[in-house]
C-alpha positions in Angstrom: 32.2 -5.5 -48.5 32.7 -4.0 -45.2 29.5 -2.0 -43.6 30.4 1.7 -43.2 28.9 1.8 -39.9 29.6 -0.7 -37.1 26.9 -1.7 -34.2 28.2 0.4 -31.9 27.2 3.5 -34.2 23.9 2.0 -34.3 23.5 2.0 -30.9 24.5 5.6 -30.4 22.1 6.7 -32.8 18.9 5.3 -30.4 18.9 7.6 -27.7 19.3 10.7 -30.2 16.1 9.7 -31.6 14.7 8.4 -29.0 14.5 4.7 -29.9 13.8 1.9 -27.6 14.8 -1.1 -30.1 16.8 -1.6 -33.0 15.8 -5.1 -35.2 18.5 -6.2 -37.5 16.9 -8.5 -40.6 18.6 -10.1 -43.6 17.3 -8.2 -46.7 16.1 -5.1 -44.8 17.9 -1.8 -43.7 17.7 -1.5 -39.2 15.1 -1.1 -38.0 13.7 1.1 -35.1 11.5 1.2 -33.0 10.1 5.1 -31.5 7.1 5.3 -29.6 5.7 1.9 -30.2 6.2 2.5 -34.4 8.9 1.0 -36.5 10.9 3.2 -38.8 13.1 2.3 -41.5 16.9 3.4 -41.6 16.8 4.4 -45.5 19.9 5.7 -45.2 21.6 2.3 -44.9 21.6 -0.2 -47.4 20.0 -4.0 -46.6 21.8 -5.9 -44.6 23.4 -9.4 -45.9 23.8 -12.6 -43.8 27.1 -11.7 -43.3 26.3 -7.8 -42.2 24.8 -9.7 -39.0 26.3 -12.1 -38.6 29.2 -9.3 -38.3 27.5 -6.8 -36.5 26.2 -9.5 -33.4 29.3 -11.7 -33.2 31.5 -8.7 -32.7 29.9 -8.4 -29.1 29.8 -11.9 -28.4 32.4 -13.3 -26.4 33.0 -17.3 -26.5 30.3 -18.7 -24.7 27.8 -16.7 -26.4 28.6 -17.4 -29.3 28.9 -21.6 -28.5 25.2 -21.4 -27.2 23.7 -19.4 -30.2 25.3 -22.0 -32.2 24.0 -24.7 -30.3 20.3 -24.0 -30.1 20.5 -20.8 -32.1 18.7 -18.9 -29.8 20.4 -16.8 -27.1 19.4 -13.7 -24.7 22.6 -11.4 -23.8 23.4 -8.1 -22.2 25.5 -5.4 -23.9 26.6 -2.2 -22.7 27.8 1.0 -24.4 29.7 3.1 -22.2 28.2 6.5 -21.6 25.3 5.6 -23.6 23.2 3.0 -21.9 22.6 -1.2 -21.8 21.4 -3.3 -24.0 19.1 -6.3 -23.7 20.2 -8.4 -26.5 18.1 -11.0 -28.5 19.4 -13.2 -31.1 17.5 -15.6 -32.9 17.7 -17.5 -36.4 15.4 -16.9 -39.3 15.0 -18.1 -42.8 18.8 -19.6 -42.1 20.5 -16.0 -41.3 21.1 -14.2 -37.6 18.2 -11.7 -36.4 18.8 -9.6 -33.6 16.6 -7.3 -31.6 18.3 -4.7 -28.9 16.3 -3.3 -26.0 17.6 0.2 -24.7 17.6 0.2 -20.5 18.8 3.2 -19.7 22.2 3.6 -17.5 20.2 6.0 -14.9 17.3 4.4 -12.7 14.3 6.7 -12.4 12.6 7.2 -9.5 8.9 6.4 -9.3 8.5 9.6 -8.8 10.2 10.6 -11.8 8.6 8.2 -13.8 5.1 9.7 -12.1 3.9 5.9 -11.6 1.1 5.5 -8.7 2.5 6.4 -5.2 0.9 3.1 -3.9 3.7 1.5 -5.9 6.2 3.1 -3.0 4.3 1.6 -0.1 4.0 -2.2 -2.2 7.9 -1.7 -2.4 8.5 -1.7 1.2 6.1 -4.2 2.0 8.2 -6.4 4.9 6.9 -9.9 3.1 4.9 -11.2 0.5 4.5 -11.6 -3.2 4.1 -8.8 -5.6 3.3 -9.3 -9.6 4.0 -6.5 -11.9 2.1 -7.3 -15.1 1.5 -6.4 -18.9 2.5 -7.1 -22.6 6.2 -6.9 -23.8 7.2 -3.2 -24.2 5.0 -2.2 -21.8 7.4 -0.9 -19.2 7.8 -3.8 -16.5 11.4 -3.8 -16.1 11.2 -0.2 -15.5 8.5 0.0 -13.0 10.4 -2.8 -10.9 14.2 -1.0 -11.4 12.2 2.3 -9.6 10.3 0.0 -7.0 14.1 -1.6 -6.0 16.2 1.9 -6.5 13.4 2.9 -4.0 13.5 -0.1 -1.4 17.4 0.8 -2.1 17.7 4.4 -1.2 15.4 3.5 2.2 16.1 0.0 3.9 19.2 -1.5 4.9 18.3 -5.4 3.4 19.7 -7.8 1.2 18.6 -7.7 -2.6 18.9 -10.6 -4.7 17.5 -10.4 -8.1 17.2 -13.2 -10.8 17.5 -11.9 -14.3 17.7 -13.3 -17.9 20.0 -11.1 -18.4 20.5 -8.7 -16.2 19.1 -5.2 -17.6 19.2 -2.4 -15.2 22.6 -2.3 -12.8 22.0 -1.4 -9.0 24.9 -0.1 -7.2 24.5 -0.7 -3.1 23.2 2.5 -1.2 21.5 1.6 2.1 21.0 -2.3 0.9 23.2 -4.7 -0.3 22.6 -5.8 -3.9 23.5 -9.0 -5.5 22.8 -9.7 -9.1 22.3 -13.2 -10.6 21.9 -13.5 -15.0 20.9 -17.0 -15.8 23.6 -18.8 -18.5 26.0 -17.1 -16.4 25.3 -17.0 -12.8 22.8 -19.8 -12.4 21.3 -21.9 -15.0 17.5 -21.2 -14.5 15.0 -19.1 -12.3 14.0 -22.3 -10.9 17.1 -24.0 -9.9 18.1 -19.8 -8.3 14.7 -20.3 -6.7 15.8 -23.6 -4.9 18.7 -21.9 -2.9 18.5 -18.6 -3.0 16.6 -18.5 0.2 19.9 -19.8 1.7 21.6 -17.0 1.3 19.6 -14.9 3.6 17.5 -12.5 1.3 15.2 -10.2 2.4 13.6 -9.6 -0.4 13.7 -11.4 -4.1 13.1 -10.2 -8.0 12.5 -12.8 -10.2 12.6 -11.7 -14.0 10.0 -13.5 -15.0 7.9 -16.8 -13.8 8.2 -18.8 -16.7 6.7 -22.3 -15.7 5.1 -24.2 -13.0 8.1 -24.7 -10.9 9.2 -21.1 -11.1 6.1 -20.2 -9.7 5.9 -22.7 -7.2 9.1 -21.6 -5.6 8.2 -17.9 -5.9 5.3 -18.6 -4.1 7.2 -21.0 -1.1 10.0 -18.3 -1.2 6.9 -15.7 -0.1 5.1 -17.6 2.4 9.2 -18.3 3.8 8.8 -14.3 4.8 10.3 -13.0 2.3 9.0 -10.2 0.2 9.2 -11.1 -3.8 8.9 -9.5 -6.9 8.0 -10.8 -9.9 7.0 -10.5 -13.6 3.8 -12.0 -16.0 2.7 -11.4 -19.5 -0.8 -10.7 -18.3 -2.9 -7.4 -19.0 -5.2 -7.0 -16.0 -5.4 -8.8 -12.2 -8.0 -11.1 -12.7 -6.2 -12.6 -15.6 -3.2 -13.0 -13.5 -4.6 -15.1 -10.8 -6.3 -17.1 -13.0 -3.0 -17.8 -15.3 -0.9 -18.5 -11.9 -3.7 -21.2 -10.9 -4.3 -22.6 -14.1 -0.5 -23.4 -14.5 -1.0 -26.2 -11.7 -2.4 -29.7 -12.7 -6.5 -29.6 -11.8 -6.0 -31.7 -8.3 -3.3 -29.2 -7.1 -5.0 -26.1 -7.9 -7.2 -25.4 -4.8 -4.4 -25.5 -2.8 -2.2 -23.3 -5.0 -5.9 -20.9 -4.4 -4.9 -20.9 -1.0 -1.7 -20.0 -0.6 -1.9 -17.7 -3.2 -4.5 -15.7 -1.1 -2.2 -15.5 1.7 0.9 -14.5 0.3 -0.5 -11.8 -3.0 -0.2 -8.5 -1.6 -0.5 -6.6 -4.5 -0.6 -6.6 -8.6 0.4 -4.0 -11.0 -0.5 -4.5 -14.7 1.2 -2.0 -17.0 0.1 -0.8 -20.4 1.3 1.5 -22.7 -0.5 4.0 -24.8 1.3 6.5 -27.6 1.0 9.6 -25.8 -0.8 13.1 -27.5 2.0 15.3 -28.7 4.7 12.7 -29.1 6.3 10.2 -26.2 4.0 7.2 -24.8 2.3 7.0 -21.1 1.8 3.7 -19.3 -2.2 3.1 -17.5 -2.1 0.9 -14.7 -4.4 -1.6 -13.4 -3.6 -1.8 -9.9 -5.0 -4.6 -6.8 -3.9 -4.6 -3.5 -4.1 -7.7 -1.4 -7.0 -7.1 0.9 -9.4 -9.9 3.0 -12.1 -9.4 1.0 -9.4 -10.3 -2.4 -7.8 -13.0 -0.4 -11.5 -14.6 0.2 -12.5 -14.7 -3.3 -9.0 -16.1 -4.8 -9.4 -18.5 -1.7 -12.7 -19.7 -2.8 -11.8 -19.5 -7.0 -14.2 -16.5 -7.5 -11.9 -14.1 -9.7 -15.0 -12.7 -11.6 -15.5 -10.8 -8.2 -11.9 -9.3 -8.9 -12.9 -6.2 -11.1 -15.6 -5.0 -8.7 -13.3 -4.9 -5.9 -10.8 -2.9 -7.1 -13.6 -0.7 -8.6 -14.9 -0.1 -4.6 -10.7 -0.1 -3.7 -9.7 3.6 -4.8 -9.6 4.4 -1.1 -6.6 1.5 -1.0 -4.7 2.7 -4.3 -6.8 0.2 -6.4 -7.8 1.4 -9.7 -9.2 -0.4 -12.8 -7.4 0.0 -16.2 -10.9 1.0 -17.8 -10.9 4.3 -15.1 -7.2 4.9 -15.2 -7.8 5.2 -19.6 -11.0 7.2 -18.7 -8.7 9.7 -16.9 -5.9 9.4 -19.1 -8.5 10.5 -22.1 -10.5 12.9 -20.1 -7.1 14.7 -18.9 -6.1 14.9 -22.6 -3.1 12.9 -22.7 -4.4 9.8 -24.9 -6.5 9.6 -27.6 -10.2 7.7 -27.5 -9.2 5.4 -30.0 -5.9 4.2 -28.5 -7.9 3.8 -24.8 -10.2 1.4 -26.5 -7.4 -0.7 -27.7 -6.0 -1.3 -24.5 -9.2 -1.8 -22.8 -10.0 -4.9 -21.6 -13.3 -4.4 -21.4 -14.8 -1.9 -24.3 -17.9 -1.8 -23.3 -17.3 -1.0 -19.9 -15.1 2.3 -20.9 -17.6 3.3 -23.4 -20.1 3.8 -20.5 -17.6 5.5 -18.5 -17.0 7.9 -21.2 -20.7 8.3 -22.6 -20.0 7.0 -25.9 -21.1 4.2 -28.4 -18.7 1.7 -29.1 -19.1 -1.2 -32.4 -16.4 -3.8 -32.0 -16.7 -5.1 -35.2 -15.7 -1.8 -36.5 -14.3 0.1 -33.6 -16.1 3.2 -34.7 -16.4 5.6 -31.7 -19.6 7.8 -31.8 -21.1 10.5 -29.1 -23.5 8.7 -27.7 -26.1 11.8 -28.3 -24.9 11.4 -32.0 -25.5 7.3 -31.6 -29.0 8.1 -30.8 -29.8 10.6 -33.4 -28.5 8.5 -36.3 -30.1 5.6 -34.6 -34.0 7.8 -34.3 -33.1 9.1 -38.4 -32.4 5.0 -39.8 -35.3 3.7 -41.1 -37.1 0.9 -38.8 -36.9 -2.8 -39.5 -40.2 -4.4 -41.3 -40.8 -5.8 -38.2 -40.9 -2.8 -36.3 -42.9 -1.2 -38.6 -45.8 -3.5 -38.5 -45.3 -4.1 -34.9 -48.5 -2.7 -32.9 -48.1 0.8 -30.9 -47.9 -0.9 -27.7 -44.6 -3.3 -28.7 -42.9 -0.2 -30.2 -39.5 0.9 -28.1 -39.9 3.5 -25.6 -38.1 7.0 -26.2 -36.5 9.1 -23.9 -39.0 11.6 -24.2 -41.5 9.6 -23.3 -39.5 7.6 -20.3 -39.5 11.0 -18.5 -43.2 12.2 -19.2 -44.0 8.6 -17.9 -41.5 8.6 -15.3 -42.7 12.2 -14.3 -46.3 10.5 -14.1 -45.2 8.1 -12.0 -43.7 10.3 -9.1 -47.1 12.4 -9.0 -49.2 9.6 -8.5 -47.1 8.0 -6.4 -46.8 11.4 -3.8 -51.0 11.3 -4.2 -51.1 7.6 -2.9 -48.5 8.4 0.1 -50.7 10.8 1.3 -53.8 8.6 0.7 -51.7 6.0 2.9 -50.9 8.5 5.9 -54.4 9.5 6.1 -55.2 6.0 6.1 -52.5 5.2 9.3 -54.0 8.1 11.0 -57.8 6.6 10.5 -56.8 2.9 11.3 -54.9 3.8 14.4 -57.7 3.3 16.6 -59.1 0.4 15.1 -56.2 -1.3 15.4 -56.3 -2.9 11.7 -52.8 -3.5 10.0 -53.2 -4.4 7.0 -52.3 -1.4 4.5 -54.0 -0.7 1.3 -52.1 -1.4 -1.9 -54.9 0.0 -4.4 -53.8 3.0 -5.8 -50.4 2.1 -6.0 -49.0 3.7 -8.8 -46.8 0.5 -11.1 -43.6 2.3 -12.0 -42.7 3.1 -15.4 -42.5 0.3 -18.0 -45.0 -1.5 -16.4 -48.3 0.1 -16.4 
């Protein structure tokens, strides 16, 4: 029997309720997807081998169709006039079609419009170099880079050449010229682009996403060529991303993929997104910006060093996730739990937001609360018949020792001046130490 809706009316239905996926299944109703949850279409029966089979060939054209019956995998891009693209995924499970659909929106947002960091605006019209924008599926990518090309667009009068699979957002030429490349149709692979593209006099390159070892190679050449290149990873903060790029290369090439790489980075962007309080999601950043001090420690394969330096960067636009989901909670757009499940480091953001944080549970306590419950518990047997002296120090106590500590330490100063003044004349140099006061924790 015929479905009562077609794909199209499917696909209508997204932006009205603010979708950005619809899942077709065998056996199960569509599916959306709103603000990161999925929600049953109830009102439509289960779908049948046939229903998708129905709904995705209708927008296939010949060669589409030829390749998803060839390897039964196959990456398309659909548009609805008036209403927006599509990124289109079809796939084969448990012998039936699946598809998933991507909404891009028609209109580019501006990074202002989008309120994304304002250093993204001065990474955009960087004159060379390689810039990485980061984070899980979903988590905005695509969108970030569309707003960092509109805005090279609307400013610099180059030439644009993006490599997509497939091609989601549409550019149309305002003070640069824009060509756009979908592999399966224009080219057959990032890589093999990556080869010539620089031949065709680019200023400036996207690549949709480095998939393998030679795609990144040639991103990386097509960078240190003078170009300035933008491209995509499924890595969630900038240390992570270095590392993953090096770690691609085979062990003996590695230090010299270090080098270059500190010589061309000039900045990375790692996106997340977090369901937003009061409806809608928000993306927190984790931005790093290509300075000497970044380019020495990539250069010498000491990426732990990473997260401090953006920490002491703020001055330079650089921000750690943990501090942009600090302000995101503090400013009361997130919730505490959903910033500790983006986190990358837990334990870090718990300090930043005074709290006490169990992973094993991911219970979320005050940490004025933590220590109360912690004071009422009853002590281990080996606390108990611990002696005085081995029992933990309170608070309460730190301070009166602490407080101790500063008045005896202000008595021997001014034993110690008096003591200048008297050996003056002598000419002895050696100070006294006795009467030092030992500072709290070990008298």
């Amino acid at each position: 029997m015929a479905l009562p809706y077609t794909l199209d009316d499917l696909l209508r239905m997204m932006p009205e309720r603010q979708a950005s996926d619809l899942h077709l299944r065998v056996g199960e109703p569509p599916v959306f997807r709103i603000h990161g949850d999925l929600y049953r279409l109830d009102e439509f029966p289960p779908l049948t081998p046939e229903d998708t089979k129905s709904l995705m060939y209708g927008i296939m054209d010949e060669r589409h169709r030829r390749r998803y019956e060839e390897v039964w995998e196959m990456d398309m891009a659909y548009q609805l006039e008036g209403v927006a693209r599509f990124r289109v995924n079809c796939f084969r499970q448990q012998g039936a079609l699946g598809a998933v659909m991507r909404l891009i929106p028609i209109k580019i947002q501006t990074i202002d419009e989008l309120q994304l960091p304002q250093v993204l605006k001065e990474l955009a019209l960087l004159p060379r170099g390689l810039v990485l924008v980061t984070g899980p599926t979903g988590s905005g990518k695509s969108t970030t880079l569309a707003a960092m090309v509109d805005h090279i667009n609307e400013r610099v009068a180059c030439h644009l050449i993006t490599i997509e699979d497939p091609i989601e957002f549409m550019h149309t030429d305002k003070a640069s010229s824009i060509n756009q490349r979908e592999i399966g149709q224009d080219t057959r692979s990032f890589s093999e682009a990556l080869k010539h593209v620089v031949r065709a006099d680019p200023d400036v390159i996207l690549v949709g996403e480095m998939r393998d070892l030679e795609t990144i190679a040639m991103a990386i050449t097509a960078a240190e060529t003078g170009h300035l290149v933008f491209a995509t990873l499924h890595t969630t903060d900038a240390m992570q991303t270095v590392d993953r790029i090096v770690d691609v290369f085979p062990p003996e090439q590695q230090q010299q993929i270090r080098m270059q790489l500190s010589v061309v980075l000039q900045g990375v962007v790692c996106m997340q997104l977090l369901p937003r309080i009061g409806g809608g999601r928000i993306p927190a950043f984790e931005i790093m910006i290509g300075t000497s001090a970044i380019r020495a420690v990539i250069r010498e394969g000491k990426t732990h060093m990473i997260y401090n330096m953006i920490q002491s960067g703020a001055d330079l636009g650089m921000i750690a996730l943990d501090q942009y989901l600090v302000n995101l909670v503090k400013g009361g757009y997130v919730t505490m739990e959903d910033a500790f499940l983006k986190s990358s480091n837990p334990k870090e953001l718990a300090t930043r937001l005074n709290v006490e944080y169990d992973p094993d549970t991911g219970v979320l306590k005050e940490r004025a609360e933590a220590q109360a419950q912690a004071a009422e518990a009853p002590a281990p047997v080996e606390a108990q018949t611990a002696a005085p002296a081995e029992q933990a120090v309170t608070d309460e106590q730190y301070q009166q020792q602490y407080a101790e500590y500063q008045r005896k330490y202000a008595e021997w100063q001014q034993q110690y001046a008096q003591w200048q003044q008297q050996q003056q004349a002598a000419g002895q140099q050696t100070a006294p130490t006795e009467g030092a006061p030992p500072p709290p924790g070990q008298q």
